[in-house]
C-alpha angles and dihedrals in degrees: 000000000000133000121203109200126021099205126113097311091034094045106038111020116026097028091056104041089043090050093052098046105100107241094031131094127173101243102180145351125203115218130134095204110119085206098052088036076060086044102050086042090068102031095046104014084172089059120088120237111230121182101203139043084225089060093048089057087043104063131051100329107244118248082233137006135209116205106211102147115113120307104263092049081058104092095024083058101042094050086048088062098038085052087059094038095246113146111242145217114199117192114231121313114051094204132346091237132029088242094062102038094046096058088049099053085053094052087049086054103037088052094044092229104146101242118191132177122212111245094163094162095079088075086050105127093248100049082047098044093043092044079061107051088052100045077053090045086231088148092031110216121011111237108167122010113200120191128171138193092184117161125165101230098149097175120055122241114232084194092064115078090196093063090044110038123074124247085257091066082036105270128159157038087279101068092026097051095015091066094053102041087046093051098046086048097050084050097049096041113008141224107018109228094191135020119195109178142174109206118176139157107216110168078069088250117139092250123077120247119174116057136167122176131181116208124198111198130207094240091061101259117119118214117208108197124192120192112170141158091184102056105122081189115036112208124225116307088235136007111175116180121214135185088243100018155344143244116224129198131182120167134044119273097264090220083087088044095044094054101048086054086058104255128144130221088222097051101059144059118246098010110194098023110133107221116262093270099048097054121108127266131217111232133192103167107296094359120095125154125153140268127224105245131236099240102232128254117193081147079072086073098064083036103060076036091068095033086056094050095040114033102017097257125149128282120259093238134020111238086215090061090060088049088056097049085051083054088063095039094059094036083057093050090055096045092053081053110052092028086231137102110274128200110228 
């Protein structure tokens, strides 16, 4: 496999998960940084350091290939791949427009080159253990489904692409957040009929920072979906209503915090797995008691990967599904504008 980009996605997320799914082996990663080729050296002595996307074409074609380079390199990178038949992972997400994300979904198609985009959040403990409970009905039916991305950042980072780029270069917590609490939202309760949204960027950066969106499913549940880098205190991770309970959440899934501390799933016992404390509750008016956890399995991603390259299998994620977050998204974006519901 190759990696393009060994920044944060490239570094800590893809580059460790691919490394400790049996099968797979970081061949190469493609950054021009003197400071990350230091870096890979010492994390994946085996991988080769290139410093252009145009060597890595160059030289023996990959047998797959993971975009994490910044958000609007995403679609330019992946069609490179699907033009040289080289299966592709695309970081989320997938575009930074429908447009864009659409026609590339329809080249991968048309060209029949499998195309991916990694959503790893939907194998986050609390998406796994509240997917569960209501599997169980444990909260009968869902009512109203809260999810938050909240950090307290009040200065913005000129290092970070993300805080100083606009949402049209992929900026923001919009498209960076968005795209994970959409799409957890699209898995857990389907098509969205209406989006209301407040976007706003409020350190006076070009990137927005500060989002809330309302979703109104076709199934009758109504997500309400926080992302924000400017929360001094941050609300409950999840709060899902039921007509006979709720799941309560309160901390991050750990797997994020593990791997920038440099762990592998592959190197410990019980990966995944929130400390007792941090685990949900299940709450009906005074009563709360807790609820085992999912241990979490981002490492699942790279796995169905291989099983869908080597055996068949389906893909990990649908492209589609990461169009019709985009959908949202923009629908979002023109709903902020106009102060209205708008329907994606």
């Amino acid at each position: 496999m190759a990696i393009i980009g060994y920044g944060l996605a490239g570094r800590f997320f893809h580059a460790p998960l691919i490394a400790a799914t049996e099968g797979l082996e970081v061949a190469s990663v493609v950054t021009a940084d003197p400071a990350r080729r230091r870096l890979l050296a010492a994390e994946h002595p085996r991988a080769e350091a290139l410093g252009s996307v145009q060597e890595l074409w160059d030289g023996p074609p990959p047998e797959l290939v993971v975009v994490a380079a910044p958000n609007d390199a995403h679609a330019p990178l992946a069609l490179a791949a699907i033009e040289r038949g080289v299966p592709v992972v695309v970081d989320k997400p997938l575009a930074v427009g429908t447009a864009e994300a659409e026609a590339l979904v329809a080249r991968a198609r048309e060209a029949g080159v499998p195309m991916t985009v990694f959503q790893n959040r939907r194998w986050d403990t609390d998406q796994l253990t509240l997917r569960r409970l209501m599997a169980e009905g444990a909260l009968g039916d869902v009512v109203r489904y809260e999810s938050r991305f909240e950090r307290w950042r009040p200065e913005v980072d000129a290092d970070r692409w993300r805080e100083v780029t606009t949402s049209e270069q992929g900026g923001g917590v919009l498209l960076d957040l968005g795209s994970h609490l959409v799409d957890q939202a699209l898995v857990l309760f389907g098509p969205v009929t209406d989006v209301y949204a407040e976007i706003a960027a409020r350190r006076g950066a070009p990137a927005d920072d500060d989002v809330f969106i309302a979703l109104h499913h076709a199934g009758g549940a109504v997500s309400h979906l926080h992302a924000s880098a400017v929360t001094p205190s941050p609300g409950p991770r999840l709060r899902v209503q039921g007509t006979a309970a709720a799941f309560v959440a309160a901390a991050l899934d750990p797997q994020e915090a593990a791997l920038r501390a440099g762990t592998r799933p592959d190197a410990v016992e019980r990966w995944g797995e929130p400390p007792e404390w941090e685990r949900g509750r299940l709450v009906a008016g005074e009563q709360s008691v807790p609820v085992p956890a999912e241990p979490g399995d981002w490492p699942r991603f790279y796995g169905l990967m291989r099983d869908a390259l080597e055996l068949g299998g389906p893909l990990p994620v649908d492209p589609q599904d990461a169009v019709e977050t985009l959908r949202v998204l923009d629908a979002a974006r023109r709903a902020a504008r106009d102060h209205t519901l708008v329907k994606p």
